[in-house]
N, C-alpha and C positions, 0 to 999 in steps of 0.2 A: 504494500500500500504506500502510494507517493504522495508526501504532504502536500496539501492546497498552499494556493499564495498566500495563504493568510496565514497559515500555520509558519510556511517559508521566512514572513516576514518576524516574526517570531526567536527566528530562530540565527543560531550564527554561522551558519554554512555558506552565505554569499555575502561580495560587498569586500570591500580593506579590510582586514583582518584585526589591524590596529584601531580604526574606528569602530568596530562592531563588537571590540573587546575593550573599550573604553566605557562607551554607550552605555555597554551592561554592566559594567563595574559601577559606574558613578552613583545608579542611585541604592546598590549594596554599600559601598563608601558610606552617604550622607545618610542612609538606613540603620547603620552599627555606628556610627557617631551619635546617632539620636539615642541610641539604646547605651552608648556609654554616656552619653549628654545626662542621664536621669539616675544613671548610678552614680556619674560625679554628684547631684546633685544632694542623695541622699546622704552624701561624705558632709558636702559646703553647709546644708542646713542643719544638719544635728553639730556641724564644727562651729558655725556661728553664735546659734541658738542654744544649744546645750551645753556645747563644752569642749572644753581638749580630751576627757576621759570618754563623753561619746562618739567624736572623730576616731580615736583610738580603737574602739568596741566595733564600731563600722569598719574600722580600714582591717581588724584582727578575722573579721567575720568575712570579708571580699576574698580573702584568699582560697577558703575554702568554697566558699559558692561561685568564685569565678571556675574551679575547678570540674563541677556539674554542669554551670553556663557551656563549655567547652564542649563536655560529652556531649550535650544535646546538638551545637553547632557541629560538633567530627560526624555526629550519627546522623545528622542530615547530611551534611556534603555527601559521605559516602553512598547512603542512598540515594540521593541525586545526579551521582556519577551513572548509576545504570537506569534512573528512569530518562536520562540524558539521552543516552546511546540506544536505548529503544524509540525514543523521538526522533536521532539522526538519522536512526534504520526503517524510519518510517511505521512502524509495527505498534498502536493504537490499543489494542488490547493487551499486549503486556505491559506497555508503558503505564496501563490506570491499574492493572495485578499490583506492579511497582508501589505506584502510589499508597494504594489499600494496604499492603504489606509492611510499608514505611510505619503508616500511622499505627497500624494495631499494634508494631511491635514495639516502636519506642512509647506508648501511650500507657504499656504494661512495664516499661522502663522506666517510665517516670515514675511512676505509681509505687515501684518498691524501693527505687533511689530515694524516694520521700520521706517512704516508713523507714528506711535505715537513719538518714538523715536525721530524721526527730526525733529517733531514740537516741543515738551517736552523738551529737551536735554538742556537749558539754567535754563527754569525755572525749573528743580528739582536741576539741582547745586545751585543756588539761593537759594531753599527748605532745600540744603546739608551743606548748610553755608559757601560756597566754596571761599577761601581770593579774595579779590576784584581785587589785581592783578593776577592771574592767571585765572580768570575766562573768559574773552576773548576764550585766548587760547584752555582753556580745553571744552568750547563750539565749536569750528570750529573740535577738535579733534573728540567728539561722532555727530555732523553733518555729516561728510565725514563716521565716522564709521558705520551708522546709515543706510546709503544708502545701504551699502553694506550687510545689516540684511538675505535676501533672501538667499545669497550665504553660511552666518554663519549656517543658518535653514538647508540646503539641505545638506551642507556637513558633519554636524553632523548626522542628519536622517540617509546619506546615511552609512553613516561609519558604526554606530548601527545594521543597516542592511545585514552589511559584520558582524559583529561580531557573531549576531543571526544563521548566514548561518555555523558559527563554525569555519569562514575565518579572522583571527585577521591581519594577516601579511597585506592586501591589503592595510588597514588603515591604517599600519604603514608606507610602503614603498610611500604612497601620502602624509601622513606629514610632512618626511622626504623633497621631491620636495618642498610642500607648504614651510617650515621653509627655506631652502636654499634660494627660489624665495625669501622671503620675506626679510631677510636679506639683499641682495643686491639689493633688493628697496630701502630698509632703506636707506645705504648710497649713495645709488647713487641719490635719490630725498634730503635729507638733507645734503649731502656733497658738487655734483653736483650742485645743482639746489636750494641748501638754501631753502629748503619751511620748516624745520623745525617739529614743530610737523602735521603740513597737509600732510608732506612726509611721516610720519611712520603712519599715518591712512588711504592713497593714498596704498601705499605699502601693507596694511591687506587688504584692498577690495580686489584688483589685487591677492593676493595669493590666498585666498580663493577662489574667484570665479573663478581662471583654474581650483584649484583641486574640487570641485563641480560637475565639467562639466565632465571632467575627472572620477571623484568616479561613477555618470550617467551612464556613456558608460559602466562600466566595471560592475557594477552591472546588469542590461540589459545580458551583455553576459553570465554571472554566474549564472542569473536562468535561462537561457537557459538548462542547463547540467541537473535541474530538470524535467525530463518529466513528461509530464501530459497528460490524454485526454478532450477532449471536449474545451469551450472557459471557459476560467477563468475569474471571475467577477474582475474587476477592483476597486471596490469602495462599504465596505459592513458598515452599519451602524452597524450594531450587531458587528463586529467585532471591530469596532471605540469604541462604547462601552467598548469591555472589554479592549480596549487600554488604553481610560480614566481611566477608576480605576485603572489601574499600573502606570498611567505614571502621573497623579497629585501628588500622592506621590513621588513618583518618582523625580519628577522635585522639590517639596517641599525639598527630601534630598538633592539631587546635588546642589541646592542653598543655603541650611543652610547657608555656609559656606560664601558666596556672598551677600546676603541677610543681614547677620550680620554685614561684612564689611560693607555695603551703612547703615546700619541703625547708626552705631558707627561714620561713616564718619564724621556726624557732631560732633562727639567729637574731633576727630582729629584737625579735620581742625580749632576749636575754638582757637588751641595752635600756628598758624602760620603755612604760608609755611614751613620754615624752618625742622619746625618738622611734617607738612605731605610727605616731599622730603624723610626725614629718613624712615617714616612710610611705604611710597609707597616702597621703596628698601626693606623692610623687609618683607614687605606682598609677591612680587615677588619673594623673596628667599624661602618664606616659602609656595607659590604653588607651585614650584618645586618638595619641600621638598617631601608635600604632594600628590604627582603625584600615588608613588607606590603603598599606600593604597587606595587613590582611586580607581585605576585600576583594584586589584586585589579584591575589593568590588565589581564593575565591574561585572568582569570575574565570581564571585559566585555568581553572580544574573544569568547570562548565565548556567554556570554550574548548579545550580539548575533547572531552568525553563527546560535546555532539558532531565537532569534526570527524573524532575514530571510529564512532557507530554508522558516518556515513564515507568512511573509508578517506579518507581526504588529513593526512598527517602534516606533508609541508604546508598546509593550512595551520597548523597548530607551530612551525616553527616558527612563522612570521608573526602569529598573535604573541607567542612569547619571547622575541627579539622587541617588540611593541612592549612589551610589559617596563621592559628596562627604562625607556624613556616615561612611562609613565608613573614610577615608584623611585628616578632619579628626581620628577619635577617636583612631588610631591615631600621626598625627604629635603627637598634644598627650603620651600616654604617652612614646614616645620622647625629647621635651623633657625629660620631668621624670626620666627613668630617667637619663639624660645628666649634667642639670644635678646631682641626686644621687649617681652615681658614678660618675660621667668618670674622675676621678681611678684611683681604684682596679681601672678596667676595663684602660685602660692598663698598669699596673702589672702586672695580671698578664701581659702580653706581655714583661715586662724581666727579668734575673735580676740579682745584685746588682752587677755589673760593667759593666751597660749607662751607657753614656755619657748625662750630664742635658739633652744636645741632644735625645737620641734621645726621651729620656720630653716635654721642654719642646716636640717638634713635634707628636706625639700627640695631646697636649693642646690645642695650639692648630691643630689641623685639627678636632677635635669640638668643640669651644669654639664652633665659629665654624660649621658647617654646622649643626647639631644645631636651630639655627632657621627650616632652610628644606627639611625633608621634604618639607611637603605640598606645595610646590610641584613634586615629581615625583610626587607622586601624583596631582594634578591633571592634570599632563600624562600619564602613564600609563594612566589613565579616557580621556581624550577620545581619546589614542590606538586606544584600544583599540578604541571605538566605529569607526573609520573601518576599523581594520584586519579588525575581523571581520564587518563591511558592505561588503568588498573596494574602500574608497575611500580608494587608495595613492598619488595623486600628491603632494595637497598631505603628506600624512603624514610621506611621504618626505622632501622638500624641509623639512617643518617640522624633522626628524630632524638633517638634514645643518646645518643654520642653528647647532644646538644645538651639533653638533659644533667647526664653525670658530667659536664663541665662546669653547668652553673651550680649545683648543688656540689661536687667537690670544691671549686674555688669558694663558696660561699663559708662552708664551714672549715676549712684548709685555710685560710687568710683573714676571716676575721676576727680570730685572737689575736694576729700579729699586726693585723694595719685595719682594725676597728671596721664600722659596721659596711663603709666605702665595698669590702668586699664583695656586698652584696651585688650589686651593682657593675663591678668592674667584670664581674663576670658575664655577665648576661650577650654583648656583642660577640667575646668568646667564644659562646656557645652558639649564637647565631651563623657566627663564619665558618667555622667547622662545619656542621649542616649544609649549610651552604653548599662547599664547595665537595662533599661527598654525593651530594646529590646533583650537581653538574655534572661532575665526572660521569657520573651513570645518565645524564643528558646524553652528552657528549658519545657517550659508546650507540645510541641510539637502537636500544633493544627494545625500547617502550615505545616506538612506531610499531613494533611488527605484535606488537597486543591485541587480540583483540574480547571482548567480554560479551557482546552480544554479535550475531549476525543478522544479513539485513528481514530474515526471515521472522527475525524473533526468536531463536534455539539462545539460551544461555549457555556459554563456555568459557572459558579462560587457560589460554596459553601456559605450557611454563616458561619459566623464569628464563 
């Protein structure tokens, strides 16, 4: 079955490679901005409003929940990799099996990541070494957040799944809703009603789970426009399959970076609040930071998987030669937004009682990374390219390298040169990755992949 114009237009199989792998990135870019835009948000107003000991409770709790945030983000991309390449292969009925399979299965992922989560949530801060006074606090925060895990699971899946469909904007025009709703939770449960940090965790459940319900409905209508004959299977193990092998790497990558923070966390937190308040603002400035290389690592996991499903690979070399210029332009503005208001970005996460350790770490954690963006951006392109070409081993392993650098440097150097360790590691770990994962570009095994054919049969090559 060969896609209509309309689906054609959809999709990124015709047209500059570089234009039609921008197009699609830009509004996942300002879509994961918006969605770090409300996480910063809930740091700035409990840091303002409340306190340095609730900045602290907030920033102690992000590391582990950004860690779940990830899973959900790696387990859609990865299922999005094969509902991709059944789109590029033209084949209609396995593409909406895809679909169906996605949701039920992270939907029941969510659902027991939850229950562990709100039983867990005390004793792994305890585990994290989390200061004795904020630990209260930052348990009632991932409690209420914890509850709300189902609605985290489906609205990612679902988003993934507009992406796959080659529909970026739907994602972005609901996180936009979500981040606004969530904002005036914020202050109207912590302003209004003083509950503090149970307000900006009260306030994420309630955003997410409208746009959840929301993302539902609209996706539902959207494969309607696919026609098909006969009844489409709802629920395929083989395709589940080939899910798992994209999307445990998958979720390995999207969390390196999560994963490293909770594991370092106990460095931090050994130095005091004070200086995990600084840490916390700087880690939030700096997933911002990191929004546009993600995205657009993203976006070349998509772009590739619907080139390879419709056979067409030096289509994918050029969208990711294209990547380069677009994750250099993006990390040179970053530099300069940084180097122009570091200072004052900071600042608004303190109120005037926050201790000058807490603003002096801030500081010197974006002082210091603010020069080595693109080198995750680099690594996020070439990731992407292997991951949406289902060519996961070296990927993997390049991922995990990334990881036991930032966590050996982090506890390896900072008894000897203080909490900076944390930090100095992190580019480290980026370039290594990196360039393990060009190399195996470069040998170019991960053209001759392939994961679905044009008929629809699920397979995968070896290695």
């Amino acid at each position: 079955m060969n896609p209509s114009p309309k689906d054609k237009k959809r999709s990124m199989l015709e047209g500059s490679p570089g234009r039609a792998l921008f197009f699609f990135a830009l509004p996942m870019i300002l879509g994961n901005l918006f969605q770090q835009f409300y996480n910063m948000v809930d740091s700035m107003i409990v840091g303002r409003f409340v306190g340095e000991e609730a900045l602290a409770a907030v920033g102690a709790s992000y590391a582990l929940t950004n860690v779940f945030v990830m899973i959900a983000i790696g387990g859609g991309i990865g299922a999005s990799v094969i509902t991709s390449q059944y789109l590029g292969a033209g084949n209609y009925e396995k593409m909406k099996t895809s679909v169906s399979t996605a949701l039920f299965t992270f939907l029941g992922m969510g659902v027991l990541l939850g229950i562990f989560g709100f039983a867990m949530n005390r004793q792994i801060l305890i585990w994290l070494n989390t200061p004795e006074n904020i630990l209260a606090a930052a348990g009632t925060y991932l409690g209420i957040y914890f509850l709300g895990m189902p609605f985290l699971f489906m609205y990612n899946i679902l988003s993934s799944m507009f992406n796959a469909l080659g529909d970026s904007r739907t994602p972005l025009l609901l996180l936009i809703f979500s981040s606004i709703l969530n904002v005036f939770l914020d202050l109207w449960f912590v302003l209004q009603f003083g509950l503090g940090v149970s307000g900006v965790a009260i306030a994420t459940v309630i955003a997410q789970g409208m746009s959840a319900v929301i993302s539902f409905a609209l996706l539902l209508r959207r494969l309607m426009e696919f026609r098909t004959e006969g009844c489409v299977e709802k629920y395929d193990t083989v395709i589940l399959g080939s899910m798992v092998k994209i999307a445990v790497p998958s979720i390995l990558q999207q969390s390196i970076v999560s994963i490293g923070m909770l594991l370092v966390q106990s460095v931090v937190n050994g130095f005091g609040s004070s200086v995990l308040a600084g840490y916390a603002a700087g880690t939030r400035i700096e997933s911002i930071c990191i929004v546009p290389m993600i995205s657009t690592g993203n976006a070349v996991s998509t772009f590739t998987a619907q080139n390879m499903g419709a056979g067409k690979p030096e289509r994918v070399k050029a969208g990711y030669r294209s990547s380069y210029l677009i994750d250099g332009a993006f990390a040179l503005l970053i530099l300069l937004v940084l180097s122009l208001f570091g200072e004052r970005i900071i600042g608004a996460f303190m109120d005037g009682q926050s201790a000058d350790v807490a603003f002096t770490t801030g500081i010197g954690y974006l002082s210091f990374i603010k020069f080595f963006f693109l080198c995750i951006g680099l690594k996020a392109a070439t990731d992407g390219v292997l991951r949406g070409a289902g060519d996961v081993v070296v990927f993997t392993l390049a991922n995990l390298v990334n990881l036991g650098v930032r966590v050996a440097g982090a506890f390896l150097l900072a008894p000897v040169i203080g909490v900076a360790a944390v930090w100095y590691a992190i580019p480290a770990g980026w370039t290594v990755n990196y360039l393990i994962s060009l190399c195996r570009y470069l040998g170019g095994k991960w053209s001759r992949k392939r994961l679905v054919q044009a008929e629809g049969n699920a397979q995968e090559e070896t290695a």
